[in-house]
Structure formats: structure tokens, C-alpha cells
N, CA, C and O atoms as a printed pandas DataFrame, in Angstrom:
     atom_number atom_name residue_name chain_id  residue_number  x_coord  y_coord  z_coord
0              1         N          UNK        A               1  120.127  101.945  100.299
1              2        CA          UNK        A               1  119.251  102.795  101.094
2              3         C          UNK        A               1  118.252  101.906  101.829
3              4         O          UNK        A               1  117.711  100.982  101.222
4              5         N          UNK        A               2  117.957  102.178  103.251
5              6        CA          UNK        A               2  117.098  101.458  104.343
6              7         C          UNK        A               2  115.865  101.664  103.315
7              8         O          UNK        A               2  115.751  102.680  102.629
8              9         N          UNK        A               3  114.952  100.575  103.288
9             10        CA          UNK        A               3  113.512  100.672  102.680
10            11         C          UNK        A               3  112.485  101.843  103.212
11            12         O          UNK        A               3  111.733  102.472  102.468
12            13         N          UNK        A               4  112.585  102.014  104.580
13            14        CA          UNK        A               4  111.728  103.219  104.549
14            15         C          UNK        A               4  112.328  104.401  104.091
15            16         O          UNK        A               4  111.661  105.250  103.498
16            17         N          UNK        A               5  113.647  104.548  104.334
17            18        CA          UNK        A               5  114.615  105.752  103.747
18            19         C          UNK        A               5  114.186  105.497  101.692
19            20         O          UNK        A               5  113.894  106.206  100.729
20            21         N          UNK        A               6  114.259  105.031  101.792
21            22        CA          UNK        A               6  113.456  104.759  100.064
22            23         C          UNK        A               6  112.449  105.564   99.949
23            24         O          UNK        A               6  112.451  106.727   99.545
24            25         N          UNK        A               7  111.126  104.582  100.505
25            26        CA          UNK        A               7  110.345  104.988  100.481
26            27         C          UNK        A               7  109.699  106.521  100.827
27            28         O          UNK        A               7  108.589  106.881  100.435
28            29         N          UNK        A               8  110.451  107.195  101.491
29            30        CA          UNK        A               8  110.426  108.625  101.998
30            31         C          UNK        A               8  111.120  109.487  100.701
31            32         O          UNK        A               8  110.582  110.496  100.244
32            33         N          UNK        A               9  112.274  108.985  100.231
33            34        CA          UNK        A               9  112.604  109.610   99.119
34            35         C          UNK        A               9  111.947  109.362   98.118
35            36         O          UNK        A               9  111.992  110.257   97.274
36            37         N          UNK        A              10  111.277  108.393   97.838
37            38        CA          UNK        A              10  110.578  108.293   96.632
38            39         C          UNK        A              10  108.915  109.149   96.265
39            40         O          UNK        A              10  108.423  109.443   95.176
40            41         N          UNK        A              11  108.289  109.395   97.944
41            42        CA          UNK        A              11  107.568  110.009   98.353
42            43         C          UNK        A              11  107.937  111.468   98.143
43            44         O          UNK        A              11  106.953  112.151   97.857
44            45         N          UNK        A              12  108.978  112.072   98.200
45            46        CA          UNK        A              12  109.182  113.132   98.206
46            47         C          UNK        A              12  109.314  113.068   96.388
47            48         O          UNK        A              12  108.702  114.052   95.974
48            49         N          UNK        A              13  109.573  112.708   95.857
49            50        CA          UNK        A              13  109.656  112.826   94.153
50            51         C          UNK        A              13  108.569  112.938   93.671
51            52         O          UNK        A              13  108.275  113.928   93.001
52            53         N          UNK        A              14  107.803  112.038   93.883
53            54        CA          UNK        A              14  106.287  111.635   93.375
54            55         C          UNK        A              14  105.554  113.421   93.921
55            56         O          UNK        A              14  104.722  113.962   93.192
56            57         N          UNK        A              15  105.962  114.003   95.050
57            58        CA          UNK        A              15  105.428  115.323   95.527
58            59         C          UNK        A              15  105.666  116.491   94.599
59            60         O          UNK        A              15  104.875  117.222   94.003
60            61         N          UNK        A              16  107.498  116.440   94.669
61            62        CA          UNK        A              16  107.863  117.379   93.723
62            63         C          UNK        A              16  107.544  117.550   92.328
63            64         O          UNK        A              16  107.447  118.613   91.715
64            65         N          UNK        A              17  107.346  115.999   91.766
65            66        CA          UNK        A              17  107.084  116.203   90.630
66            67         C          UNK        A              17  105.963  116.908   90.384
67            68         O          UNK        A              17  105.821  117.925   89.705
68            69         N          UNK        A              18  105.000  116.132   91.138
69            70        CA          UNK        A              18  103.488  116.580   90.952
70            71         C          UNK        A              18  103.686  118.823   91.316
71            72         O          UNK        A              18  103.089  119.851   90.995
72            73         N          UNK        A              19  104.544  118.533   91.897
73            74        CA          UNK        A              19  104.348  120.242   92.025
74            75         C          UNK        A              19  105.092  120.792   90.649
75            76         O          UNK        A              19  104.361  121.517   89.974
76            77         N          UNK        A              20  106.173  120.613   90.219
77            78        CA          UNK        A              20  106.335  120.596   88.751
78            79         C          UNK        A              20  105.535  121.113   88.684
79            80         O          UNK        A              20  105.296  122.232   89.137
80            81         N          UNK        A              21  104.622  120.123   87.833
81            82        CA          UNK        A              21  103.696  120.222   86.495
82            83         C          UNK        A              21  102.464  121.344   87.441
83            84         O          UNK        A              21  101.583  121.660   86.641
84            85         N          UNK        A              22  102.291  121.764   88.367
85            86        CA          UNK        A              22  101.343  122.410   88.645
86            87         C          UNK        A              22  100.034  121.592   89.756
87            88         O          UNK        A              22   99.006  122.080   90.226
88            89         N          UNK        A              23  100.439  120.618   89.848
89            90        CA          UNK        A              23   99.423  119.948   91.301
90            91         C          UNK        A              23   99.624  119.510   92.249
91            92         O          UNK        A              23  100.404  118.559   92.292
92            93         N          UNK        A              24   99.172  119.873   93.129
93            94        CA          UNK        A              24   98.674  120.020   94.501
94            95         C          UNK        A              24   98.215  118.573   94.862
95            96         O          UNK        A              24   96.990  118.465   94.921
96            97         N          UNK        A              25   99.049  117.240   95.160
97            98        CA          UNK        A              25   98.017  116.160   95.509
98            99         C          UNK        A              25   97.237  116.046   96.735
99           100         O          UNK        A              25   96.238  115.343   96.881
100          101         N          UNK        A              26   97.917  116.986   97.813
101          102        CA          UNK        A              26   96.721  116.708   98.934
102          103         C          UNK        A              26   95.270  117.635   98.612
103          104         O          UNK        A              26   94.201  117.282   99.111
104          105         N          UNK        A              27   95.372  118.823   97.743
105          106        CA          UNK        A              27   94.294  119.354   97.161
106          107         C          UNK        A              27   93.451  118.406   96.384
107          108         O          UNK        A              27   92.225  118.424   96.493
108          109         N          UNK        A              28   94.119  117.522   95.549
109          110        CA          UNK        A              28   93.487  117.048   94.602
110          111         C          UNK        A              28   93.020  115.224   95.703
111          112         O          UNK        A              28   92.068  114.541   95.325
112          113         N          UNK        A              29   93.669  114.899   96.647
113          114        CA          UNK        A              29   92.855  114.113   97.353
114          115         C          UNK        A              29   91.798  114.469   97.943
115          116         O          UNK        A              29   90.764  113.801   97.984
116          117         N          UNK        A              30   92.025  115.854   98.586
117          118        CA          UNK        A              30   90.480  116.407   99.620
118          119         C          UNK        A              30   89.574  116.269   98.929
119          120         O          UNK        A              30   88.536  115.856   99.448
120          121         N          UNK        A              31   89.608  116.640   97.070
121          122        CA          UNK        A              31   88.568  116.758   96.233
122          123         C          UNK        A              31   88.094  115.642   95.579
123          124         O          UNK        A              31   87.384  115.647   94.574
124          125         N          UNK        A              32   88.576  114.531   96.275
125          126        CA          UNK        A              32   88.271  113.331   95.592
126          127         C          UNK        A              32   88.751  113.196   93.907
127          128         O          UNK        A              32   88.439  112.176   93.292
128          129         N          UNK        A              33   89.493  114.250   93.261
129          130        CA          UNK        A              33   90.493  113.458   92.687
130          131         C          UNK        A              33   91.523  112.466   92.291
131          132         O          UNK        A              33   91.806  112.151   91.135
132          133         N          UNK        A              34   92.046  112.015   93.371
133          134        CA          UNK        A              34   92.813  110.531   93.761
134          135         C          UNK        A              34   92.824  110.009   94.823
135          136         O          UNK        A              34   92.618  110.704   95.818
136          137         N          UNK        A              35   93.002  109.001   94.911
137          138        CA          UNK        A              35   92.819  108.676   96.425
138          139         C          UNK        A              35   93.952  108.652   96.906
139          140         O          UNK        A              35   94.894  108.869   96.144
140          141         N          UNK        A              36   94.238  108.342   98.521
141          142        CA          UNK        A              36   95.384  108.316   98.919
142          143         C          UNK        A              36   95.986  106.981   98.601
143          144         O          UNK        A              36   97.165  107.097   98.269
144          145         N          UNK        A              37   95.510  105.668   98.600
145          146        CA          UNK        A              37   96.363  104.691   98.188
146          147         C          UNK        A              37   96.489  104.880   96.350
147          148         O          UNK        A              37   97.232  104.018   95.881
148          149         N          UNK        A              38   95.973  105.715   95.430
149          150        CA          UNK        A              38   96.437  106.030   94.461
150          151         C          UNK        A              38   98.061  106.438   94.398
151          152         O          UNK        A              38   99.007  105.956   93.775
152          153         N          UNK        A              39   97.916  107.727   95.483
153          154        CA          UNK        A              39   99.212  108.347   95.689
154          155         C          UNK        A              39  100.252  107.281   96.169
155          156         O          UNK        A              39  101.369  107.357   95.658
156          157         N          UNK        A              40  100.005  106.234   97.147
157          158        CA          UNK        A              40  100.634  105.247   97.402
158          159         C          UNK        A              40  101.389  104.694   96.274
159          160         O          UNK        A              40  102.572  104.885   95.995
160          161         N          UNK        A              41  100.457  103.930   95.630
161          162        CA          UNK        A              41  100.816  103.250   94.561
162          163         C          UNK        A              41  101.840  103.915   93.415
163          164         O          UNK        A              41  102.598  103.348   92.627
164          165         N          UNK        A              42  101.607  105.148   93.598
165          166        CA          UNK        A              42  102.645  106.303   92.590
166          167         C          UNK        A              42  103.842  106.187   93.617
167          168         O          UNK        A              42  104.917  105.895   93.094
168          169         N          UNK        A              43  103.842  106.387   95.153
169          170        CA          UNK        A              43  105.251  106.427   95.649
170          171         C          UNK        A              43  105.657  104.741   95.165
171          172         O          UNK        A              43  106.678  104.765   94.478
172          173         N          UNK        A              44  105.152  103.426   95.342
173          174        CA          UNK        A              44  105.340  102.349   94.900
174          175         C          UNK        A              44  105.978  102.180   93.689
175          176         O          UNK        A              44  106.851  101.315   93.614
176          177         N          UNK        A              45  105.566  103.175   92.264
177          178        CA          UNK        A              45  105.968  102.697   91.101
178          179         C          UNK        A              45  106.825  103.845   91.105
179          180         O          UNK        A              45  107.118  103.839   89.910
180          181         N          UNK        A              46  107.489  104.906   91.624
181          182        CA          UNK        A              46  108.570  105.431   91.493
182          183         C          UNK        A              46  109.933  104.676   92.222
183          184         O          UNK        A              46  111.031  104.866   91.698
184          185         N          UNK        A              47  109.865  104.138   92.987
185          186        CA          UNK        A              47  110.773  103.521   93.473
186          187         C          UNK        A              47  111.194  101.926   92.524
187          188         O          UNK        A              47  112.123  101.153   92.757
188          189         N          UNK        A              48  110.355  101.858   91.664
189          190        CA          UNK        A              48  110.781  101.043   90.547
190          191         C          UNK        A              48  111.459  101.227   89.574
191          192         O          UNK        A              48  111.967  100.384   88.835
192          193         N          UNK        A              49  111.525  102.853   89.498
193          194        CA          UNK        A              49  112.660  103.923   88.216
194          195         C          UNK        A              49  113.880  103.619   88.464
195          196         O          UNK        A              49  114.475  103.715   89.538
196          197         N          UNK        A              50  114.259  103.248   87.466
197          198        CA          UNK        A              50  115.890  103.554   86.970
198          199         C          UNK        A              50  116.403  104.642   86.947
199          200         O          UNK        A              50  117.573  104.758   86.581
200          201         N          UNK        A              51  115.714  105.632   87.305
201          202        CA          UNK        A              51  116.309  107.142   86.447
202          203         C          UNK        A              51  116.315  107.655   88.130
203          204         O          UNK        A              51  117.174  108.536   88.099
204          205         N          UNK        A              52  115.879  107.586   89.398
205          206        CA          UNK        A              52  116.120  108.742   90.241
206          207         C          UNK        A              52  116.876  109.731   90.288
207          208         O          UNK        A              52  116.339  110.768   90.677
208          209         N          UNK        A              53  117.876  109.773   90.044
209          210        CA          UNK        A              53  119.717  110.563   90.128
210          211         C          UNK        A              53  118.761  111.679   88.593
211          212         O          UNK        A              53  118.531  112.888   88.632
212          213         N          UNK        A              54  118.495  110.920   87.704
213          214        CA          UNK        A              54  118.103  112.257   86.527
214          215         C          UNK        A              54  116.980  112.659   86.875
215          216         O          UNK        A              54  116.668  113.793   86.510
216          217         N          UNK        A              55  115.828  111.712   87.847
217          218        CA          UNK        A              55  114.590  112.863   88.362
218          219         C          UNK        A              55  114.656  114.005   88.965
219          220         O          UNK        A              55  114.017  115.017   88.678
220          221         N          UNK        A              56  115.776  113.805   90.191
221          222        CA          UNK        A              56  116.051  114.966   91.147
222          223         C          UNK        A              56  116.868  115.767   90.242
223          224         O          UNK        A              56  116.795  116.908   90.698
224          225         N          UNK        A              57  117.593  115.779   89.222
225          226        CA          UNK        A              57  118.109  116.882   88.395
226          227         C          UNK        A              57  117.173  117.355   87.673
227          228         O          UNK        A              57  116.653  118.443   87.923
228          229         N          UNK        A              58  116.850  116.649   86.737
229          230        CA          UNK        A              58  114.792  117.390   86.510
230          231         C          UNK        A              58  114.172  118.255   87.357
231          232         O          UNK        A              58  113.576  119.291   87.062
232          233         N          UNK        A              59  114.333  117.809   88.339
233          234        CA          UNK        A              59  113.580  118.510   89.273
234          235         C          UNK        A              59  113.951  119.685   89.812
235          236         O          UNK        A              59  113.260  120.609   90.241
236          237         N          UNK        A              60  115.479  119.511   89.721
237          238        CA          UNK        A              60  115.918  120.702   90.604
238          239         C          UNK        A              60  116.147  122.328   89.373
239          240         O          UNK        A              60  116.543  123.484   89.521
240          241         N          UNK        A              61  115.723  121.647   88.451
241          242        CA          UNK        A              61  115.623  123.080   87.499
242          243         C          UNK        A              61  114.193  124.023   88.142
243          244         O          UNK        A              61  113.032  123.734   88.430
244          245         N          UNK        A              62  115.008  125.237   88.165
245          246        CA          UNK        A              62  113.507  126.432   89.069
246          247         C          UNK        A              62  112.370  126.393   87.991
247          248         O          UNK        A              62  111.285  126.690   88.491
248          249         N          UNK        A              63  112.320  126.135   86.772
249          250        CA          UNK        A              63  111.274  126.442   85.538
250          251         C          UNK        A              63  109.781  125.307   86.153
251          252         O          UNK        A              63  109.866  124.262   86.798
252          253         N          UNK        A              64  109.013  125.745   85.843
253          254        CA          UNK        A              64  108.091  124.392   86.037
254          255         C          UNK        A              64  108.032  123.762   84.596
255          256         O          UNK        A              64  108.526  124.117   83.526
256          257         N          UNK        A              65  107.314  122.786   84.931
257          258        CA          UNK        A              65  107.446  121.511   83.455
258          259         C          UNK        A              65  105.888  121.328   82.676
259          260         O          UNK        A              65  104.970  121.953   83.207
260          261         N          UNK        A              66  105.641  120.706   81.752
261          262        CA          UNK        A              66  104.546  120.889   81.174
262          263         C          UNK        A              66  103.943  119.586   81.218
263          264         O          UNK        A              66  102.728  119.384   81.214
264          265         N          UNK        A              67  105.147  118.412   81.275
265          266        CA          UNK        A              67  104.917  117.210   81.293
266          267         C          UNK        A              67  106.264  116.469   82.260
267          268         O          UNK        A              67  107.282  117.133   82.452
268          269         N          UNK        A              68  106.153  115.293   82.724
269          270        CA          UNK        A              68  107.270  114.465   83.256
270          271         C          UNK        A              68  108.294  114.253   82.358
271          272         O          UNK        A              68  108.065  114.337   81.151
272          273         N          UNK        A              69  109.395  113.988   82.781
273          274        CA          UNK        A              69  110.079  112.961   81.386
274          275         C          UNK        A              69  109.698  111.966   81.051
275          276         O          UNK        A              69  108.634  111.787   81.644
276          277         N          UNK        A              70  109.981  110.906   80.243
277          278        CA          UNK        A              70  109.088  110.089   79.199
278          279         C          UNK        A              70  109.647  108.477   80.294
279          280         O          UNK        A              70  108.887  107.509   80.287
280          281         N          UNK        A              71  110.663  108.428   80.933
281          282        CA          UNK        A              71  110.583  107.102   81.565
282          283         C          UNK        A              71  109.654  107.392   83.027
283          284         O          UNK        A              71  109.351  106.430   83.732
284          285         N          UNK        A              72  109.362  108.381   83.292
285          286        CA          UNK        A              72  108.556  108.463   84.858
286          287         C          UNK        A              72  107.321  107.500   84.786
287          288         O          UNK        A              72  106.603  107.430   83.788
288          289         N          UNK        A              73  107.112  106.683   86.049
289          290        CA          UNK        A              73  106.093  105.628   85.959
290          291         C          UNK        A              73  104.864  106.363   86.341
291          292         O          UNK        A              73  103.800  105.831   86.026
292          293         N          UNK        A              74  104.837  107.363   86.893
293          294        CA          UNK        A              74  103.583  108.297   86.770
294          295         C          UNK        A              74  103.066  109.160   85.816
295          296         O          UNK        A              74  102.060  109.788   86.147
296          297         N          UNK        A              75  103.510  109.330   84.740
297          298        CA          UNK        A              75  103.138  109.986   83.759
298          299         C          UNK        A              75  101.513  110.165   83.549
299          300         O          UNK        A              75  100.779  111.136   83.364
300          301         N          UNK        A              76  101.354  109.008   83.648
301          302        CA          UNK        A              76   99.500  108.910   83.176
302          303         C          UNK        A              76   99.194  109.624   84.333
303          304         O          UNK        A              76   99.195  110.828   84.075
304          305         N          UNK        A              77   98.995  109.446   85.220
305          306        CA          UNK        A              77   98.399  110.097   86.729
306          307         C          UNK        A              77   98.862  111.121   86.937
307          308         O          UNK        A              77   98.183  111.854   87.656
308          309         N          UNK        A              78  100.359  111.730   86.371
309          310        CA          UNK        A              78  100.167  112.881   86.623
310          311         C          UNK        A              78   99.456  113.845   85.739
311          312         O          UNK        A              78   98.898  114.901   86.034
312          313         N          UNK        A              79   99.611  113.196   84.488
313          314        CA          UNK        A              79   99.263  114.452   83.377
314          315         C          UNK        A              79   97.618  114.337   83.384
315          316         O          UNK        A              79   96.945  115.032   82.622
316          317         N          UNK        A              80   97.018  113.392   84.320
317          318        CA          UNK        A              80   95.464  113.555   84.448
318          319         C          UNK        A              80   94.759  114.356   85.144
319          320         O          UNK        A              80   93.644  114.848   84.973
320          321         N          UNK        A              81   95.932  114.477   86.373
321          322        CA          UNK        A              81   95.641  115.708   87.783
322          323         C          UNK        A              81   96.256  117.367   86.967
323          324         O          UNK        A              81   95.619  118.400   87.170
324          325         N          UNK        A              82   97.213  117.365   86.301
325          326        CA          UNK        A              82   97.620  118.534   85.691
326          327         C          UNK        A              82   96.861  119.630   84.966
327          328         O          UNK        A              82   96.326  119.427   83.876
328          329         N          UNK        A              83   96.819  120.999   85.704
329          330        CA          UNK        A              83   95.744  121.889   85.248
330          331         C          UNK        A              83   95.632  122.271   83.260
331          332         O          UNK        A              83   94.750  123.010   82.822
């Protein structure tokens, strides 16, 4: 995959997930909850996963989630923004 084609997909994971679990990151940037190179750095360390192919199946279940799965490199950041 072309690096920005990466990076766009990996961007889109780091989104979905966060919608998962229940957050909103451009809500939670306006509010000075994270910053945007935070969010960066989360599209950065998802594209370091081994697991993509089982994120987007994670993901594509309609249920929402309570937590990530246990190899996601965002775990900490997400479950900090999570209501």
C-alpha cells in the first residue's frame, strides 16, 4: 500500500475505533482533550499493528465495544477519552 494510502487507512481506524468505544475525537480536540498531533501520533502507532485485517473485523461488528482489543497501540488514549 502507497504510504499516504496507509496513512489514510490507518486514520480511518484510529476514527472508527475511537467511535467504537463512544468518542468523538474532533469533539474531544475542540475541548482541549487531545491535541491534534496526539491524534497524529495514534494514526502513527496504528500503522505499526500487526493486526489491521482483525481491526477492521472488530470493527465491522454493529455492537459498540467497551474497550479495544488488547494488541491496539492506542489503548491507553483511547480508554482515557472514553465516556
Amino acid at each position: 500500500m502507497h504510504k499516504r494510502e496507509t496513512l489514510k487507512h490507518h486514520a480511518a481506524l484510529v476514527d472508527q475505533m475511537a467511535t467504537k468505544l463512544g468518542v468523538d475525537l474532533e469533539s474531544a480536540a475542540l475541548s482541549g482533550d487531545i491535541s491534534i498531533d496526539q491524534i497524529s501520533d495514534a494514526v502513527i502507532r496504528c500503522t505499526d499493528c500487526p493486526n489491521p485485517g482483525h481491526c477492521q473485523n472488530f470493527l465491522n461488528h454493529p455492537q459498540p465495544a467497551s474497550r479495544t482489543p488488547e494488541y491496539c497501540r492506542n489503548q491507553e488514549m483511547l480508554s482515557k477519552l472514553a465516556p
